[in-house]
Backbone bond lengths (Angstrom), bond angles and torsions (degrees), N, CA, C in turn:
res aa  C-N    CA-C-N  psi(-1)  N-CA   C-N-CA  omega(-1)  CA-C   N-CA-C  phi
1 X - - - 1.465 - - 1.503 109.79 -
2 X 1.497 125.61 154.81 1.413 128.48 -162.00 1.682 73.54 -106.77
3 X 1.852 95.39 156.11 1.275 118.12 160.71 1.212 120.30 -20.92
4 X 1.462 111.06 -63.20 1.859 112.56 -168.22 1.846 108.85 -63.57
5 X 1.453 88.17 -20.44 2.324 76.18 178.98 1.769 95.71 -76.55
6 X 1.377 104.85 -21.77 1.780 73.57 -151.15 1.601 92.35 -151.40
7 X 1.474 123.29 -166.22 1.177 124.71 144.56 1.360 122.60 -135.86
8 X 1.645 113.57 10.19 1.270 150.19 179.29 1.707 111.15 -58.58
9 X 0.978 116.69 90.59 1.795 115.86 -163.28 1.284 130.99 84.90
10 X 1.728 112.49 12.83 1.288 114.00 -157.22 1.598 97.68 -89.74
11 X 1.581 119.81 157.55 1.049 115.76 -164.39 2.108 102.00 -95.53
12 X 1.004 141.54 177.91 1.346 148.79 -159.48 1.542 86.08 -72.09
13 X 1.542 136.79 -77.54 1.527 133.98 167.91 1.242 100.57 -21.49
14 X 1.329 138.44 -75.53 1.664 144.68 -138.53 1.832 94.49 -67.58
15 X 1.434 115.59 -31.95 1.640 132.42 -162.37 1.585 72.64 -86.93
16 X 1.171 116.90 -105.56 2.333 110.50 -161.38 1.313 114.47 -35.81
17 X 1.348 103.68 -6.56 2.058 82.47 176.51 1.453 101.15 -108.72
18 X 1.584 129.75 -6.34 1.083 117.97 168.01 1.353 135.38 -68.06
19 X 1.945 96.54 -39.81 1.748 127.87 166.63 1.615 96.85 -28.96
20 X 1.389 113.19 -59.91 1.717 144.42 -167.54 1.333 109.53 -85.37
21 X 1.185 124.67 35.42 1.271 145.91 -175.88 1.637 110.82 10.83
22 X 1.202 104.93 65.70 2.029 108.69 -164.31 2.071 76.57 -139.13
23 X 1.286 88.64 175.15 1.536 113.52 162.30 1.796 116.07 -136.03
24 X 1.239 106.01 154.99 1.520 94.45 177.73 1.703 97.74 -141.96
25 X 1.300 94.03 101.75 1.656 115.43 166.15 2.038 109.76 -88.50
26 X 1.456 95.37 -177.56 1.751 121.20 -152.66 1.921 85.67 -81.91
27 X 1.376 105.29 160.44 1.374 112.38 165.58 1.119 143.27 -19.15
28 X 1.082 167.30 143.62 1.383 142.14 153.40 1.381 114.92 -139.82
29 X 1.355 124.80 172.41 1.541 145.75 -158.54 1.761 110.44 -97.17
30 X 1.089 118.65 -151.69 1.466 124.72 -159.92 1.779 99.86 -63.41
31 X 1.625 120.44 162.82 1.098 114.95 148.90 1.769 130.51 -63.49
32 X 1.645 103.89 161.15 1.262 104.13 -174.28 1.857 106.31 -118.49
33 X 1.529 122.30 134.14 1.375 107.84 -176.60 1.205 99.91 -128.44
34 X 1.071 142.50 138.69 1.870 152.47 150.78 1.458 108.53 -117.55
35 X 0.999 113.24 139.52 1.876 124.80 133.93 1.256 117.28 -37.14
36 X 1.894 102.63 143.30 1.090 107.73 166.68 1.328 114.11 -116.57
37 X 1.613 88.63 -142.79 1.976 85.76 -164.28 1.319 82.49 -84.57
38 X 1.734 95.82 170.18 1.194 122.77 164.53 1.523 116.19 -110.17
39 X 1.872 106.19 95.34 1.687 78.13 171.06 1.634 130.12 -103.56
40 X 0.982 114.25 -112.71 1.549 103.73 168.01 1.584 112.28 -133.51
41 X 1.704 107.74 147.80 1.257 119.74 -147.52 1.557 126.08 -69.64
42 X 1.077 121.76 172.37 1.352 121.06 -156.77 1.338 100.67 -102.99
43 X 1.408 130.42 129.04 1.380 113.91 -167.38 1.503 115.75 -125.39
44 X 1.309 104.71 96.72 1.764 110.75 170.20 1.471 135.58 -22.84
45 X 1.313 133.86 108.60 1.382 124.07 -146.73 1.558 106.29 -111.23
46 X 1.281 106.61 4.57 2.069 117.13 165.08 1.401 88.02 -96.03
47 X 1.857 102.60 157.47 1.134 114.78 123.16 1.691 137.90 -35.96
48 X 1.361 126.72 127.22 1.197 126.14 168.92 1.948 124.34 -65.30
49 X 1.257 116.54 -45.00 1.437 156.38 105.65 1.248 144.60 9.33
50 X 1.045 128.62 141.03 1.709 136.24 156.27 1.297 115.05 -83.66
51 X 1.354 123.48 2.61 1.657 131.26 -174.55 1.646 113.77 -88.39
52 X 1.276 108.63 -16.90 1.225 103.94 172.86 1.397 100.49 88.86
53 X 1.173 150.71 28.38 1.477 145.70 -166.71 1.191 101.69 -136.77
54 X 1.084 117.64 146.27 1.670 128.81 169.79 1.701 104.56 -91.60
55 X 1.193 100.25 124.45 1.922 118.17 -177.78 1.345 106.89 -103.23
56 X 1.271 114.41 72.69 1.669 120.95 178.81 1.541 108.40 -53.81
57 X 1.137 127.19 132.04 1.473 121.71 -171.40 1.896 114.68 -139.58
58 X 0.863 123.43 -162.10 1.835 105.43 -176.70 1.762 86.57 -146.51
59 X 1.363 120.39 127.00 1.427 127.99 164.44 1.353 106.06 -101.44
60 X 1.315 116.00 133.09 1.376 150.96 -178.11 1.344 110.52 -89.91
61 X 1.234 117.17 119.22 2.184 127.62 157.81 1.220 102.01 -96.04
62 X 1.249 104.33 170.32 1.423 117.82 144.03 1.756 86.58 -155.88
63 X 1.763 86.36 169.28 1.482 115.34 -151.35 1.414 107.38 -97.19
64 X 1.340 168.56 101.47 1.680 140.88 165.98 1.261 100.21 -112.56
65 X 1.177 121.16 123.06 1.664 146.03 122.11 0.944 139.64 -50.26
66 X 1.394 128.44 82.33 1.323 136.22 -165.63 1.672 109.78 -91.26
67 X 1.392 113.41 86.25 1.330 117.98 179.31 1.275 124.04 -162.72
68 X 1.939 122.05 115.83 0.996 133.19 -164.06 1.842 112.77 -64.60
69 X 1.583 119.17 -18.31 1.230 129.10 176.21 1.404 108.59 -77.95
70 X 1.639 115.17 -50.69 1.527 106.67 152.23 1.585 133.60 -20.66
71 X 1.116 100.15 -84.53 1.203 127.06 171.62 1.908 119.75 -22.82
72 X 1.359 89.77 -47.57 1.645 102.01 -168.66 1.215 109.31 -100.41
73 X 1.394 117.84 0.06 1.697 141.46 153.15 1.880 99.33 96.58
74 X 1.400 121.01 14.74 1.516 120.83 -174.04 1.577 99.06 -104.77
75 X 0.805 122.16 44.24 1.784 141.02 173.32 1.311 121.43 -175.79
76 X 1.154 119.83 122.75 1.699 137.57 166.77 1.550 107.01 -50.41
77 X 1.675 110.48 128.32 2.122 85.82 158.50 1.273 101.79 -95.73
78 X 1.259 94.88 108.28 1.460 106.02 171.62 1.328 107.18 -77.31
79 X 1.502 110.43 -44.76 1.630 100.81 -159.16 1.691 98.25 -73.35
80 X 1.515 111.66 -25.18 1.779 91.53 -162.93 2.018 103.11 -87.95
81 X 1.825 106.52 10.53 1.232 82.95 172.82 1.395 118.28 -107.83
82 X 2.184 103.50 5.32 1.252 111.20 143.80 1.471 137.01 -55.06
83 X 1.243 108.08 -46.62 1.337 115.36 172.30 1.568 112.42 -50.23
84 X 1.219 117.60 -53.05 1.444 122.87 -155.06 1.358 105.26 -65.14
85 X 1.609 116.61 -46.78 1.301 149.70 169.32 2.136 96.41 -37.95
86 X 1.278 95.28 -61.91 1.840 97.86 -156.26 1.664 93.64 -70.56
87 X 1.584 118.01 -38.32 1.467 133.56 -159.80 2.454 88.85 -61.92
88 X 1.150 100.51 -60.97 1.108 115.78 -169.22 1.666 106.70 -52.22
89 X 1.340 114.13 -27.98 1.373 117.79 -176.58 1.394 113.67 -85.57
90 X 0.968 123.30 -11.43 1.667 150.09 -159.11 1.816 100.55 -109.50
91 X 1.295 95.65 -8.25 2.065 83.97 -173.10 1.250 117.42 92.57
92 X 1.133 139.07 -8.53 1.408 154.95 -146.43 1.695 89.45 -98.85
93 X 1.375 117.15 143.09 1.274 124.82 169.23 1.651 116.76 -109.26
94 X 1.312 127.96 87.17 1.237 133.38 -172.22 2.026 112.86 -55.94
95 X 1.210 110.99 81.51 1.743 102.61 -174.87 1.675 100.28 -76.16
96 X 0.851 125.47 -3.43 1.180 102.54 -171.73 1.907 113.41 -155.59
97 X 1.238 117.04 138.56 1.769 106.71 167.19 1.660 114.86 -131.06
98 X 1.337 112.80 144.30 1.583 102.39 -168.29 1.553 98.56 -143.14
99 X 1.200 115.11 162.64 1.696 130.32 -179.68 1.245 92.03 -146.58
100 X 2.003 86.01 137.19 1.979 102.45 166.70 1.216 94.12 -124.60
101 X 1.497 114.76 -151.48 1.359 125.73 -177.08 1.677 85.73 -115.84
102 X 0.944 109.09 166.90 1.978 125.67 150.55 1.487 115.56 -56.07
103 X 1.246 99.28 126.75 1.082 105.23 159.06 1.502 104.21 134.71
104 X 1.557 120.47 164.17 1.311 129.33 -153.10 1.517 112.93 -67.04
105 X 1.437 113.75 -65.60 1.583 123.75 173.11 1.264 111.16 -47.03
106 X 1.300 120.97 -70.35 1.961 123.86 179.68 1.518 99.37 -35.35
107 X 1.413 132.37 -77.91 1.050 146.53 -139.71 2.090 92.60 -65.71
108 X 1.456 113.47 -73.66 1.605 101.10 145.28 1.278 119.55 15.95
109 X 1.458 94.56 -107.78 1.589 120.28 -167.61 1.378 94.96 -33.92
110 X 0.930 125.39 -69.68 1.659 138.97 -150.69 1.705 112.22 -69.69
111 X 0.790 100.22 -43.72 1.237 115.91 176.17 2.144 108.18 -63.78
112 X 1.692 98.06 -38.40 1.436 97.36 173.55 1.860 120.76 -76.48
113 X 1.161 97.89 -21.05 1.221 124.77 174.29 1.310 117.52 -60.44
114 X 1.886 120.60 -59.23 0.968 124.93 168.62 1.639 135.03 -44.09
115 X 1.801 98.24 -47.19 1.236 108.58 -178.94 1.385 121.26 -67.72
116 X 1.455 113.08 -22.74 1.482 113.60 -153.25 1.292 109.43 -65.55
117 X 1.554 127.00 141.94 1.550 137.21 -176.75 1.599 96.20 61.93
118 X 1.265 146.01 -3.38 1.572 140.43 -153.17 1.602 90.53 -97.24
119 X 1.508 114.37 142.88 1.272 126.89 137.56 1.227 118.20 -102.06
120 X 1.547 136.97 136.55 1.204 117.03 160.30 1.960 91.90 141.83
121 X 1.004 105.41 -160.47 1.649 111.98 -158.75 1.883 109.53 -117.77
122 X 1.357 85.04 123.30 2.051 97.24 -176.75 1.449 85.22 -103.05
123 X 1.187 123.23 124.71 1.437 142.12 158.45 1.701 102.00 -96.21
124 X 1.846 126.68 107.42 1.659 103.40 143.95 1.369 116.52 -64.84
125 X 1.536 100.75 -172.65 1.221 111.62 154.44 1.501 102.73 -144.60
126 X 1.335 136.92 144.56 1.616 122.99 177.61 1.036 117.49 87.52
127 X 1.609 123.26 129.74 1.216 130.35 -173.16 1.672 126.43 107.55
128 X 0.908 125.93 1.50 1.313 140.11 -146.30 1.918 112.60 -112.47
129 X 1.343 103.41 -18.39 0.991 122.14 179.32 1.610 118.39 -83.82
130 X 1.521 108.45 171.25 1.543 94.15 168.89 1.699 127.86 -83.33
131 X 1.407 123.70 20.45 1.300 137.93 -168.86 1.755 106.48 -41.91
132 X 0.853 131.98 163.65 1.647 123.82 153.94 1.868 115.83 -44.76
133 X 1.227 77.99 -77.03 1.886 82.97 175.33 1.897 108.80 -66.92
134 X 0.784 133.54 38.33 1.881 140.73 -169.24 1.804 95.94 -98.14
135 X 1.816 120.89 60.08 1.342 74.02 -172.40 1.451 98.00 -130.91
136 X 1.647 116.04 44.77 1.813 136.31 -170.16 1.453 108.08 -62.70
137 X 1.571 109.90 -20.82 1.738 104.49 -171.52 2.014 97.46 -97.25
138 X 1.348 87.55 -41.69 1.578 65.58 161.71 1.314 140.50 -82.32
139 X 1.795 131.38 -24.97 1.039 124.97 156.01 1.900 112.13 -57.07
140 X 0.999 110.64 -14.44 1.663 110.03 -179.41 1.856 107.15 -74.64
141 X 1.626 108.69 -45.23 1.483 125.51 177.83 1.682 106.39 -58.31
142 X 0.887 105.41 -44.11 1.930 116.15 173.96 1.879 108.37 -63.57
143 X 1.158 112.64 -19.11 1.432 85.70 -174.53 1.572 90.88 -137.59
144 X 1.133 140.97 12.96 1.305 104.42 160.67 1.278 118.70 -117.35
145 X 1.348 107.17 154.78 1.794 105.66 171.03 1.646 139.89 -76.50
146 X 1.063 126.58 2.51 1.392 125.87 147.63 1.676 91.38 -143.66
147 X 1.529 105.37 158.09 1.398 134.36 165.23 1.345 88.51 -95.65
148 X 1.955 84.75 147.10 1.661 105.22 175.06 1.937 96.82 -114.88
149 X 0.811 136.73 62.25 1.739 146.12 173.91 1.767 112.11 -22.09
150 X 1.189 101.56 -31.68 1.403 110.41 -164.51 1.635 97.51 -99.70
151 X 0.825 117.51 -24.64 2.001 112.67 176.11 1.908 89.04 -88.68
152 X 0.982 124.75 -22.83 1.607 107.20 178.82 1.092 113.27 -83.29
153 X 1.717 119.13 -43.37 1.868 112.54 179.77 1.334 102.74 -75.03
154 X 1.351 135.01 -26.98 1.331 125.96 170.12 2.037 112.64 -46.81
155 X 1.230 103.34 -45.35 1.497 102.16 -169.84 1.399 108.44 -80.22
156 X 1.264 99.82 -25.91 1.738 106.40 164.35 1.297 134.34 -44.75
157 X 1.650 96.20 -34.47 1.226 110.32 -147.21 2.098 93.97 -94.96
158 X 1.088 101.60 -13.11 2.018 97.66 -167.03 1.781 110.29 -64.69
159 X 1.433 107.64 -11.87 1.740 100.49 -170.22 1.245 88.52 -146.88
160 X 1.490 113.63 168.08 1.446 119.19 160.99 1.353 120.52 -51.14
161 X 1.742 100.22 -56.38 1.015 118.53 169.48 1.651 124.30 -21.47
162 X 1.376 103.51 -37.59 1.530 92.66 -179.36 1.404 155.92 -75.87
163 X 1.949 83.51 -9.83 1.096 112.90 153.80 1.365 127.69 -35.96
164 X 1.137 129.18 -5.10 1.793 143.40 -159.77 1.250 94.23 -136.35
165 X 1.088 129.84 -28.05 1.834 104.95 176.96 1.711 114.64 -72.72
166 X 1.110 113.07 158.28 1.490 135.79 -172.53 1.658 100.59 -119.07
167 X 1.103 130.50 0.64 1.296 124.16 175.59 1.491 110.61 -70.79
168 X 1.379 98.11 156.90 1.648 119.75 -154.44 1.707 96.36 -142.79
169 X 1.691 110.91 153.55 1.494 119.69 -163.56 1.619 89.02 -130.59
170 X 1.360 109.15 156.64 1.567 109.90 169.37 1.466 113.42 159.44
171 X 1.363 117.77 150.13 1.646 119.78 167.65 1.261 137.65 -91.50
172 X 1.446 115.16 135.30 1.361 113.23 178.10 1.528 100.02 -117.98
173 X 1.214 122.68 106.02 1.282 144.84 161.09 1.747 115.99 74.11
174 X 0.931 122.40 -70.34 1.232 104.88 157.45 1.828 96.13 -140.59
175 X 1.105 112.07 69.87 1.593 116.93 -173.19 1.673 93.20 -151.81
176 X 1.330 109.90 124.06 2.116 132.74 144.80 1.459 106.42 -53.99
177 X 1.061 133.68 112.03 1.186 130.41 145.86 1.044 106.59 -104.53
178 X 1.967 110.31 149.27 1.784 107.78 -177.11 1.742 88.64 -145.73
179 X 0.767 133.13 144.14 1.322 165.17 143.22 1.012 133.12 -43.94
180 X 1.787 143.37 65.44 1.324 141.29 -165.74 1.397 124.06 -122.28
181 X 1.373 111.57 153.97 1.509 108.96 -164.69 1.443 103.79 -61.91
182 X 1.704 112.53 166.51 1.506 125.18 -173.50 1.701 103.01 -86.85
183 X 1.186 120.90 -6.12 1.479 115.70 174.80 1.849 112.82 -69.74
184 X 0.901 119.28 -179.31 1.239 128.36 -172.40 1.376 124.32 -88.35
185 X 1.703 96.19 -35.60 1.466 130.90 -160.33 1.838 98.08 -105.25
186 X 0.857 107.80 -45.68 1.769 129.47 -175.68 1.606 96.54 -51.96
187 X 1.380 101.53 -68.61 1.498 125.05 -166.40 1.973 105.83 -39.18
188 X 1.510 89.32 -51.50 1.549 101.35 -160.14 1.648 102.19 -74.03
189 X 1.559 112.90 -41.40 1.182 119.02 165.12 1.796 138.70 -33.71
190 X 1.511 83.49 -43.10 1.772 101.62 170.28 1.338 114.30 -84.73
191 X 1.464 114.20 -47.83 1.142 106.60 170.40 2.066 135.85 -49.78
192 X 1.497 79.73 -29.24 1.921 85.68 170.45 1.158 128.65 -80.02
193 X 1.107 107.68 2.67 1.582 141.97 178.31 1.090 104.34 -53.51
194 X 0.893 123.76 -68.70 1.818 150.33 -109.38 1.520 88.48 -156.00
195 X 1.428 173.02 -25.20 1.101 156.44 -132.54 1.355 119.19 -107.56
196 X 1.569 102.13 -19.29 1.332 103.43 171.05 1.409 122.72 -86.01
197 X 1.377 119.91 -17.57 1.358 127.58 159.78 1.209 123.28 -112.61
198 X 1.101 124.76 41.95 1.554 136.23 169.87 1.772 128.17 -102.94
199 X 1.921 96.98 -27.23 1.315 95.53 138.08 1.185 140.61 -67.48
200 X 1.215 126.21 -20.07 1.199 138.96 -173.43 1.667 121.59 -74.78
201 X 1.711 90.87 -24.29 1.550 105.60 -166.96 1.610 90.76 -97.22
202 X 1.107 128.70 -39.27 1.263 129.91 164.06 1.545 134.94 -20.42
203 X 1.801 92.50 -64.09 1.204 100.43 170.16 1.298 132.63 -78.31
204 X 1.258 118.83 -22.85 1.815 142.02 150.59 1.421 95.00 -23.48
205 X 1.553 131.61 -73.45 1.439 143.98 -164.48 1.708 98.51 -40.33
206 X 1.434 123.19 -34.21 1.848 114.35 176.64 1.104 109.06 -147.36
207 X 1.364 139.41 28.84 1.284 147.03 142.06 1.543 118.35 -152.19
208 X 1.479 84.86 107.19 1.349 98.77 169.84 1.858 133.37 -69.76
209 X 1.683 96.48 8.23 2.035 85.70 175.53 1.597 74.14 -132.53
210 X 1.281 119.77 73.90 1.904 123.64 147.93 1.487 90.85 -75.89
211 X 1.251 125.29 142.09 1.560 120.40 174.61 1.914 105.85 -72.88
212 X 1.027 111.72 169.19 1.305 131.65 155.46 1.569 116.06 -51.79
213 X 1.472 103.41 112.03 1.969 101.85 169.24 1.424 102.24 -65.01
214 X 1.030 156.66 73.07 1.386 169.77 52.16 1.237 128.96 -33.99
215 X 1.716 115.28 -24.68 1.334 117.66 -162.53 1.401 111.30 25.49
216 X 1.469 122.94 73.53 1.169 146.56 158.42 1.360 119.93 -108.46
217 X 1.356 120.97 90.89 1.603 123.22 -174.70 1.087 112.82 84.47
218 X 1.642 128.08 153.68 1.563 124.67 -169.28 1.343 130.83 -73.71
219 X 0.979 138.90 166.75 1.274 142.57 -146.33 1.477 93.87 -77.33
220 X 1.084 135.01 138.14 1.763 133.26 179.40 1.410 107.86 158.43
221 X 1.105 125.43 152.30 1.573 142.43 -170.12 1.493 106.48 -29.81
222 X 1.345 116.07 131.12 1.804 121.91 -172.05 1.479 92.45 -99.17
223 X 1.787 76.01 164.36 1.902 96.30 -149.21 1.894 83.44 -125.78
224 X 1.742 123.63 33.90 0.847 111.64 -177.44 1.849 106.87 -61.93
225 X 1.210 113.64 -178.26 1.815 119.92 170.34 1.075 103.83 53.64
C-alpha cells in the first residue's frame, strides 16, 4: 500500500513523504498521456479591451502526475482526479491528463512536452517532497523560463504542513506551471491558493492589458512588479 492508504508497513521514505503530503512508490517505465474531459468554458467577466465588450474566452489545464506507483498501476491518482474534479468546477477546461515516473529527466521531458504550442495551466501533482525519487521542483527549475515565487509561497502558505513542500511555480512559454503535493487533500489545498489569480496570470502570458482582478482602473497594460 502507498503512503496515502495507510501507514501500516510503510517504509521511513514512504513515512516523510506522507508528512509532505507526496507518496513514494517502486520504479516505473515510460510516461502515460490521455485527454480529459471537456467541460464548459470559463467565462471572463471584464472587458479584455478599451471596447467595452466582454471577450468570453475558454482556459485550458492539463493534468501531470508524477508517480512511479501510478504508473505501474499499484496506486490510484487520486490526487490528479482531484484536481481534474476541482479544475472542472472552477470553469477550467481540462484538454489534457498525463503520468510519468519520478524523477528529474522524465518529469523534464514531459513537462516540455506538455507546454509546447499550449496556452493555459499545467498543474503537477507528486514529487515535491523529500522522498528519494522527490525531484518535480527541480525538473520544473530546468525547464521553465521565469519563476512565479509568489503562486509557490502562496500554496505554502494554506497548512503548516506546507512548510515541507519544495514545489516551485513558473512559465514556459506561454504555459503556468504550478507544482502540487501528491496527496489528494494537499494537492487541492494549494491549488485554492492561487486559483483565483491564476487566470489572471494566464492571460498576462499573450495579452498584456487583461485588466486587473480588482477591476481597479481601465483595462490597459499591468503595472504588476
Amino acid at each position: 500500500a502507498s503512503a496515502q492508504d495507510g501507514t501500516a508497513g510503510a517504509t521511513v521514505a514512504e513515512l516523510t513523504d506522507l508528512v509532505a503530503g507526496e507518496g513514494v512508490d517502486s520504479h516505473s517505465a515510460d510516461p502515460i498521456r490521455s485527454p480529459g474531459p471537456g467541460p464548459g468554458p470559463l467565462r471572463y467577466p471584464r472587458p479584455m479591451n478599451g471596447t467595452g465588450d466582454v471577450a468570453p474566452s475558454i482556459l485550458a489545464a492539463k493534468v501531470l502526475t508524477v508517480s512511479d506507483g501510478v504508473v505501474h498501476g499499484t496506486r490510484d491518482d487520486r490526487s490528479g482526479d482531484a484536481l481534474v474534479e476541482r479544475m472542472v468546477a472552477e470553469g477550467w477546461t481540462v484538454v489534457e491528463r498525463a503520468v510519468t515516473p519520478d524523477g528529474s529527466e522524465e518529469v523534464a521531458s514531459l513537462l516540455l512536452g506538455l507546454a509546447e504550442g499550449f496556452h493555459g495551466l499545467v498543474v503537477t501533482t507528486g514529487g515535491t517532497g523529500f522522498g528519494p525519487r522527490d525531484y518535480t521542483p527541480e525538473a520544473t527549475r530546468s525547464v521553465i523560463d521565469r519563476e512565479a515565487p509568489g503562486l509557490a509561497e502562496a500554496m505554502r502558505l494554506v497548512s503548516p504542513l506546507g512548510r515541507l513542500s519544495r514545489g516551485v511555480a513558473g512559465t514556459i512559454g506561454c504555459a503556468l506551471v504550478l507544482n502540487t503535493p501528491g496527496s489528494s487533500k494537499g494537492c487541492i489545498e494549494c491549488l485554492e491558493a492561487v486559483i483565483d489569480v491564476v487566470p489572471h496570470a494566464v492571460r498576462l502570458l499573450v495579452d498584456n492589458t487583461d485588466p486587473h482582478p480588482s477591476g481597479e482602473g481601465p483595462a490597459g497594460p499591468t503595472t504588476h512588479g
